[in-house]
N, CA, C and O of each residue as an XYZ file, in Angstrom:
468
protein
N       0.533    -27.496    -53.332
C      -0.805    -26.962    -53.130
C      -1.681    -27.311    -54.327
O      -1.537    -26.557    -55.290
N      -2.578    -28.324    -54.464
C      -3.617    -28.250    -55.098
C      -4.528    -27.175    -55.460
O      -5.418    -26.910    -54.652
N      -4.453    -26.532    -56.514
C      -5.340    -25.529    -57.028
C      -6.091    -25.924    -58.191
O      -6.574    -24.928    -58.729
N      -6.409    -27.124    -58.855
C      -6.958    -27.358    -59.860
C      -7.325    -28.655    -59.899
O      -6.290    -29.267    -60.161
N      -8.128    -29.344    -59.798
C      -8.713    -30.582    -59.648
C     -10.186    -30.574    -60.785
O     -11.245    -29.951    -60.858
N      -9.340    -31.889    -61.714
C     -10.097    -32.548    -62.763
C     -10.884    -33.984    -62.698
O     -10.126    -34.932    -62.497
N     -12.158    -34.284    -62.821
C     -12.899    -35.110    -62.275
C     -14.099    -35.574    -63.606
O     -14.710    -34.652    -64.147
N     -14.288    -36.628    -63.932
C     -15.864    -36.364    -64.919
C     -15.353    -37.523    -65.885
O     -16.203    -38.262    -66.381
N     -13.882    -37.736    -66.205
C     -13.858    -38.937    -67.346
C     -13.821    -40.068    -67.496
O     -14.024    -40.790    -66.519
N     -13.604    -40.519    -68.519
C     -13.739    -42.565    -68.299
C     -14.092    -42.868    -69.626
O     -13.947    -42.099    -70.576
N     -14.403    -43.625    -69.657
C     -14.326    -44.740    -70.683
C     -15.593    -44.849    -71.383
O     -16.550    -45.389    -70.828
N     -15.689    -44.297    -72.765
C     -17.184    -44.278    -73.669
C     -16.903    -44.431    -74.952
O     -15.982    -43.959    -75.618
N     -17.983    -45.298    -75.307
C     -18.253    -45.414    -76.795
C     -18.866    -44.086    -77.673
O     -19.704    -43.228    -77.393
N     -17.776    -44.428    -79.235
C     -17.654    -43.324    -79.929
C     -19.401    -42.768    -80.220
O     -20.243    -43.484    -80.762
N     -19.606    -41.641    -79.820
C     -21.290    -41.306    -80.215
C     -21.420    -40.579    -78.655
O     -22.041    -39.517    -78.618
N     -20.948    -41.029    -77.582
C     -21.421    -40.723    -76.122
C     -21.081    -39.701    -75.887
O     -20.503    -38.972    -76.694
N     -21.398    -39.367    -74.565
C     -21.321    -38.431    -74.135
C     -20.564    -38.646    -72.625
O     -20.593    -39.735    -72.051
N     -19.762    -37.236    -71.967
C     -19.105    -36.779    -70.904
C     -18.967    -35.575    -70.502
O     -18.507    -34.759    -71.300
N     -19.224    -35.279    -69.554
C     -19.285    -34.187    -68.567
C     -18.280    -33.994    -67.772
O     -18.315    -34.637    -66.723
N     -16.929    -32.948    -68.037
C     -16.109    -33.079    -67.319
C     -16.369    -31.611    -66.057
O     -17.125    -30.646    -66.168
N     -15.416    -31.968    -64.930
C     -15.804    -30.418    -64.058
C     -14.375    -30.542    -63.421
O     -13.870    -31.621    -63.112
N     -13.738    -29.232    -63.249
C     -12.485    -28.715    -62.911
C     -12.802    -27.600    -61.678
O     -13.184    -26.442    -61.850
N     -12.573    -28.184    -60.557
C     -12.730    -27.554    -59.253
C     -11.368    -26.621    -59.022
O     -10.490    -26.973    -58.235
N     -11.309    -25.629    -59.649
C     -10.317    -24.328    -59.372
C      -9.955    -23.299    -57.967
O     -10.839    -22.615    -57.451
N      -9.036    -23.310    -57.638
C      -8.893    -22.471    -56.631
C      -9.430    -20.906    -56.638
O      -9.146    -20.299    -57.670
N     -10.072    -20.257    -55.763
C     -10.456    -19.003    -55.710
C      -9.683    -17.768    -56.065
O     -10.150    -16.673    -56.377
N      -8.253    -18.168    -55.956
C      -7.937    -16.931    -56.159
C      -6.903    -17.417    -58.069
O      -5.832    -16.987    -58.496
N      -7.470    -17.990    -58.420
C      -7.432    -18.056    -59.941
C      -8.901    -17.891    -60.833
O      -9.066    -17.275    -61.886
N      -9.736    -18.541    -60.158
C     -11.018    -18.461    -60.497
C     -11.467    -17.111    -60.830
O     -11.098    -16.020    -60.397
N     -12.086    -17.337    -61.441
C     -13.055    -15.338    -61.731
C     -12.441    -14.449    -61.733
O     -12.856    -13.403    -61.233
N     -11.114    -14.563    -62.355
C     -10.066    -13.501    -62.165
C      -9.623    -13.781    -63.451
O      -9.483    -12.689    -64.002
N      -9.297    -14.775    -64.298
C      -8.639    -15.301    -65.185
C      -9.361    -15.873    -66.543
O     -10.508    -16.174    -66.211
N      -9.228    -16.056    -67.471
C     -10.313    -17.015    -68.477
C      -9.427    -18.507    -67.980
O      -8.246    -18.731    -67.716
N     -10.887    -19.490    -68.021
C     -10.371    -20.627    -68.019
C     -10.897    -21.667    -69.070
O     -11.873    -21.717    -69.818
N      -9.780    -22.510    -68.788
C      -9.797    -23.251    -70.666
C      -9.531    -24.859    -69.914
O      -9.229    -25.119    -68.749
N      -9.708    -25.523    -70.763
C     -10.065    -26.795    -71.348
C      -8.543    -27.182    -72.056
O      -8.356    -26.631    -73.141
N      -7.417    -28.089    -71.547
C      -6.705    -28.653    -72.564
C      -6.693    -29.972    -72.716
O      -7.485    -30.742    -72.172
N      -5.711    -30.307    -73.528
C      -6.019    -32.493    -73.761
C      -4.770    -32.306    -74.194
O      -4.296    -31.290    -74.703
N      -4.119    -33.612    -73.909
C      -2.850    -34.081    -74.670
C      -2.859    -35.615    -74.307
O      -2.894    -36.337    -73.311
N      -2.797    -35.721    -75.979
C      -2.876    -37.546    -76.255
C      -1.604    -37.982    -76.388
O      -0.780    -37.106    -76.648
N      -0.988    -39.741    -76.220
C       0.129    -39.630    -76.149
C       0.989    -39.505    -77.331
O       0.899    -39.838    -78.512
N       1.809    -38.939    -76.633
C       2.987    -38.600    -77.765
C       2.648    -37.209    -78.337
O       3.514    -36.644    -79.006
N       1.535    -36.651    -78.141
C       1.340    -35.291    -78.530
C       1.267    -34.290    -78.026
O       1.056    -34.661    -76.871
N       1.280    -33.169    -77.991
C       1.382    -31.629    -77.865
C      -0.190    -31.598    -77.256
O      -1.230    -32.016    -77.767
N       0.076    -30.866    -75.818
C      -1.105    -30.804    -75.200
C      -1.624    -29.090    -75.628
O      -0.924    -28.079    -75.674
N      -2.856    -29.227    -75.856
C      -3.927    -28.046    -76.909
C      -4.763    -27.789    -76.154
O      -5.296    -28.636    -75.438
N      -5.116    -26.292    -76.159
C      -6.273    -25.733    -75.694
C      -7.343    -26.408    -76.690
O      -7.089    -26.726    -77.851
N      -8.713    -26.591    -75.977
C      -9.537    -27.417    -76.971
C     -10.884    -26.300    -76.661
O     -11.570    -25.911    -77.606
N     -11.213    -25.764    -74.974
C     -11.904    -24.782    -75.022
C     -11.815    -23.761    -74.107
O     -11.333    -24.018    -73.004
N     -12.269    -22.422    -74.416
C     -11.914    -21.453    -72.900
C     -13.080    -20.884    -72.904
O     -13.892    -20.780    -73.822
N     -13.130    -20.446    -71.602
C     -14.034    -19.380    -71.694
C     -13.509    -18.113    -70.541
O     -12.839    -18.229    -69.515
N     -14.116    -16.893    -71.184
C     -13.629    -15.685    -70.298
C     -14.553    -15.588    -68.415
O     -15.462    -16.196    -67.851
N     -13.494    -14.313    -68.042
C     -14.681    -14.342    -66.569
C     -15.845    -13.720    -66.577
O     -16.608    -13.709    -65.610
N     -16.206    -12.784    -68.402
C     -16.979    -12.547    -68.958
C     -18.304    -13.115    -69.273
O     -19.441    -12.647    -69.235
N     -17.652    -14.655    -69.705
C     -18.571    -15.913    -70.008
C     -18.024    -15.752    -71.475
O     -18.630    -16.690    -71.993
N     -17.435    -15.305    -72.289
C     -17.301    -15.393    -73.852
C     -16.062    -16.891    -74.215
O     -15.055    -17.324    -73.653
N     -16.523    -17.109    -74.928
C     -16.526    -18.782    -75.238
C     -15.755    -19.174    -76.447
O     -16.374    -19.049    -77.504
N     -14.361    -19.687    -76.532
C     -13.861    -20.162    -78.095
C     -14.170    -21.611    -77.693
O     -14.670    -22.084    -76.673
N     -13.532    -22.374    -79.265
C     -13.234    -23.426    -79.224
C     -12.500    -24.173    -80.335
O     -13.040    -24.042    -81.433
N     -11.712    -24.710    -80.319
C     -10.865    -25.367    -81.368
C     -12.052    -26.161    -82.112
O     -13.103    -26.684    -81.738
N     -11.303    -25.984    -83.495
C     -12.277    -26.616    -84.851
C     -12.436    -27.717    -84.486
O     -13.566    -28.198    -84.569
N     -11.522    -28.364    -84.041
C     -12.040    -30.300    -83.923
C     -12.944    -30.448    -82.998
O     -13.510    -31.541    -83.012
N     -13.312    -29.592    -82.076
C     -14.649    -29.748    -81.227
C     -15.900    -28.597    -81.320
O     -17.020    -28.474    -80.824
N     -15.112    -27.896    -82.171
C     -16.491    -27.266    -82.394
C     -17.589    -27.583    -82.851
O     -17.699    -28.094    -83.965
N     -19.147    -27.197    -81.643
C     -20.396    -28.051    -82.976
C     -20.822    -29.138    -81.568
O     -21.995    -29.243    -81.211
N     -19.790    -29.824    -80.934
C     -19.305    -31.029    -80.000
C     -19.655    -30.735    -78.190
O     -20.485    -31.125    -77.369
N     -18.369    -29.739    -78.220
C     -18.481    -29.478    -76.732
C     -18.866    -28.082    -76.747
O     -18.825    -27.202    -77.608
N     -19.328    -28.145    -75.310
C     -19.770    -27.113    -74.803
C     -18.840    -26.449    -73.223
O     -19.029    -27.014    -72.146
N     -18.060    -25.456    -73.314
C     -17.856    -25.141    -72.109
C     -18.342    -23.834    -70.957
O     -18.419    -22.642    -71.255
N     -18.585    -24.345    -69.809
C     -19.566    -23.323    -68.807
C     -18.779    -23.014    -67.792
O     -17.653    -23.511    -67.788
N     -19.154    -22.187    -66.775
C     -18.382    -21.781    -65.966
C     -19.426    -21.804    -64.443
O     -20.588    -21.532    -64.745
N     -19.297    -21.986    -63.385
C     -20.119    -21.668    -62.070
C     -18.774    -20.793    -61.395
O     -17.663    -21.231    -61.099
N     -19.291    -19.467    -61.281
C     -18.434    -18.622    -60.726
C     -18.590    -18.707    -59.339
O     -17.572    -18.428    -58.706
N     -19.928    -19.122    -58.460
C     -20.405    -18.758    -57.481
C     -19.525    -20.324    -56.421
O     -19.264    -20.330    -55.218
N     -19.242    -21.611    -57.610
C     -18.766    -22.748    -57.484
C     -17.215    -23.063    -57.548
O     -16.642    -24.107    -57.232
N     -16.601    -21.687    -58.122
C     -15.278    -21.728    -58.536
C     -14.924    -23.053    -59.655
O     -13.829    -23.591    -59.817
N     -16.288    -23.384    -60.381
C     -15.982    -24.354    -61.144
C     -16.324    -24.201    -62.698
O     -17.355    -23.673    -63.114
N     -14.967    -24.921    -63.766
C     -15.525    -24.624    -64.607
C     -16.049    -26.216    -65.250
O     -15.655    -27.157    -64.562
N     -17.002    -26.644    -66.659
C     -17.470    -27.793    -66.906
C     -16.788    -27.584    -68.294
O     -16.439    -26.561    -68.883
N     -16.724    -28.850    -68.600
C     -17.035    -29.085    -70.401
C     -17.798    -30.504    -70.744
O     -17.504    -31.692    -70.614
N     -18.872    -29.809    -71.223
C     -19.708    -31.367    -71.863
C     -19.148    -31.245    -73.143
O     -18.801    -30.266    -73.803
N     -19.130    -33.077    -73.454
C     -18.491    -33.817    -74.540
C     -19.809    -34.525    -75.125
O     -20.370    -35.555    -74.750
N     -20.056    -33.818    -75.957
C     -21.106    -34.318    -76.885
C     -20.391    -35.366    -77.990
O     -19.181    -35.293    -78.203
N     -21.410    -36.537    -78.805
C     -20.427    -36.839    -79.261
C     -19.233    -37.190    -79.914
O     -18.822    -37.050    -81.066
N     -18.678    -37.796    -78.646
C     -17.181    -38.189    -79.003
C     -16.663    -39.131    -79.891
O     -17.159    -40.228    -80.144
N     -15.634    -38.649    -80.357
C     -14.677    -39.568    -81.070
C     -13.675    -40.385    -80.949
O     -12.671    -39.682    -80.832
N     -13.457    -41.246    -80.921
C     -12.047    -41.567    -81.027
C     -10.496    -40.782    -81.046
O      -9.390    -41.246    -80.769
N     -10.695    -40.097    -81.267
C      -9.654    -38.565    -81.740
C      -9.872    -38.133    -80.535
O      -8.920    -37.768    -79.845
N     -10.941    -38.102    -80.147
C     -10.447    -37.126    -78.472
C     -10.085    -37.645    -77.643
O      -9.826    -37.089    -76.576
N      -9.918    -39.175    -77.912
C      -9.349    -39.828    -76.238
C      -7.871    -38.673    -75.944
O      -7.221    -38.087    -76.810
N      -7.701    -38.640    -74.616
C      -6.635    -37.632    -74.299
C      -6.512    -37.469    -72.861
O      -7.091    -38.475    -72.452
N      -6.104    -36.803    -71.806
C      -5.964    -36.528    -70.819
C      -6.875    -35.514    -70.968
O      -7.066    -35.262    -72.157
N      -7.431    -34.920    -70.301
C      -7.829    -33.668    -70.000
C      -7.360    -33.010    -68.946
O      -7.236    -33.436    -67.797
N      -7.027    -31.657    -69.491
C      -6.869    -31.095    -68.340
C      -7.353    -29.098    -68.126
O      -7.578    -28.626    -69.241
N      -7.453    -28.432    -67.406
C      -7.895    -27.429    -66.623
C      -7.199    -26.618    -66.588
O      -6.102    -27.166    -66.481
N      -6.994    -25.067    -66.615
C      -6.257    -24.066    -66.042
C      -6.845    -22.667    -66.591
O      -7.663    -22.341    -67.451
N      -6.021    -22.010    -65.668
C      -6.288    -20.525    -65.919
C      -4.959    -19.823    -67.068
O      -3.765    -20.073    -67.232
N      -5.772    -19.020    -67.582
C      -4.465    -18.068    -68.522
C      -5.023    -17.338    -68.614
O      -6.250    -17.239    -68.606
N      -3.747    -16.195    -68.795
C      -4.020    -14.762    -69.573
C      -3.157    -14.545    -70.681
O      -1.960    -14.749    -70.881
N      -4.242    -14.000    -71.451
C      -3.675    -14.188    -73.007
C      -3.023    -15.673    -73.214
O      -3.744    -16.663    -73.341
N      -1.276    -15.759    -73.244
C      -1.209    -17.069    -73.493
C      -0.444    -17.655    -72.542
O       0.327    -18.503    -72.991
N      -0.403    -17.448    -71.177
C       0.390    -17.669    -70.224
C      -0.811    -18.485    -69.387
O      -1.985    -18.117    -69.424
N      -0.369    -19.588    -68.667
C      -0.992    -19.985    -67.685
C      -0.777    -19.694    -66.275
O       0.317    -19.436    -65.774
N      -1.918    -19.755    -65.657
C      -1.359    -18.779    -64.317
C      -1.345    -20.245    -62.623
O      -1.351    -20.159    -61.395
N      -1.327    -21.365    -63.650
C      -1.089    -22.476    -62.339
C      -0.739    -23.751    -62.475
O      -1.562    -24.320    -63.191
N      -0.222    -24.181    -62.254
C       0.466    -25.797    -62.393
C      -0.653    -26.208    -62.848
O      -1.761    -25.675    -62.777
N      -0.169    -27.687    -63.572
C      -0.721    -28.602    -64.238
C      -1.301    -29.699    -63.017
O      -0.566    -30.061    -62.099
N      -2.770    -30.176    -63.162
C      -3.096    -31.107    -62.101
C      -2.813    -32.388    -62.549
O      -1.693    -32.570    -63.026
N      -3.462    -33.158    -62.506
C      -3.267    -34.723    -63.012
C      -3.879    -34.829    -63.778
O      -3.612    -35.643    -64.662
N      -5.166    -33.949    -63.826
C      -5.787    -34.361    -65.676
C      -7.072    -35.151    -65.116
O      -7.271    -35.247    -63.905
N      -7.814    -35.634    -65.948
C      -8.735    -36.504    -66.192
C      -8.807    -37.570    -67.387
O      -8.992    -36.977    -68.450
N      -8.722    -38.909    -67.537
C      -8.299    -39.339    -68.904
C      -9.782    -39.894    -69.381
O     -10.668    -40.597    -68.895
N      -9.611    -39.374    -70.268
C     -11.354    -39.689    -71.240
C     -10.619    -40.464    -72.558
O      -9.700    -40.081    -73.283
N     -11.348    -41.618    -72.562
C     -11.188    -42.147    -73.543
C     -12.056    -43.244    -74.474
O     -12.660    -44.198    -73.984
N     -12.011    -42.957    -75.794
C     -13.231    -42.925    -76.406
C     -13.278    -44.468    -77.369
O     -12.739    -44.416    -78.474
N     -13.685    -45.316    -77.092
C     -13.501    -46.588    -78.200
C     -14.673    -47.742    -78.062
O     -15.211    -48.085    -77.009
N     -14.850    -48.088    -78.948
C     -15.527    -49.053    -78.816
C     -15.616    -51.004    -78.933
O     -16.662    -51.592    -78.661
């Protein structure tokens, strides 16, 4: 069952910009905070941003300042714009719901953003 579908990345020079959007299933959606992860290869995939069903918003130091993440509750979707990017963030991206530090749904396929020039 598909519950999380990642869409928005590709291929940009370091400075650009990307708009990613993660089409979430309803009954994870608006129930859960949802976050933003990446894992580059060979590395440990990281929350990079979340936000609550509140709307309250972290973000890891290496993108803070960078991205921005939003939520459409009414869309079951959440976004992250990639202001810009670096080289350092090429990565998979990927989507999910958690509480506290548990995720509450399989991993989708990701989106791969990658940043070079």
């Amino acid at each position: 069952q598909v519950q999380l579908v990642e869409s928005g990345g590709g291929l940009v020079q370091p400075g650009g910009s990307l708009r990613l959007s993660c089409a979430a299933s309803p009954s994870i959606f608006s129930i859960y905070t949802m976050g933003w992860y990446r894992q580059a290869p060979g590395k440990q995939r990281d929350l990079v941003a979340d936000i609550t069903s509140g709307g309250r918003t972290k973000y890891a130091d290496s993108v803070k300042g960078r991205f921005t993440i939003s939520r459409d509750n009414a869309k079951n979707t959440v976004y992250l714009q990639m202001n810009n990017l670096k080289p350092e963030d090429t990565a998979v991206y990927y989507c999910n719901a958690h509480h506290w530090t548990a995720v509450q749904a399989g991993w989708g396929q990701g989106t791969q953003v990658t940043v070079s020039s």
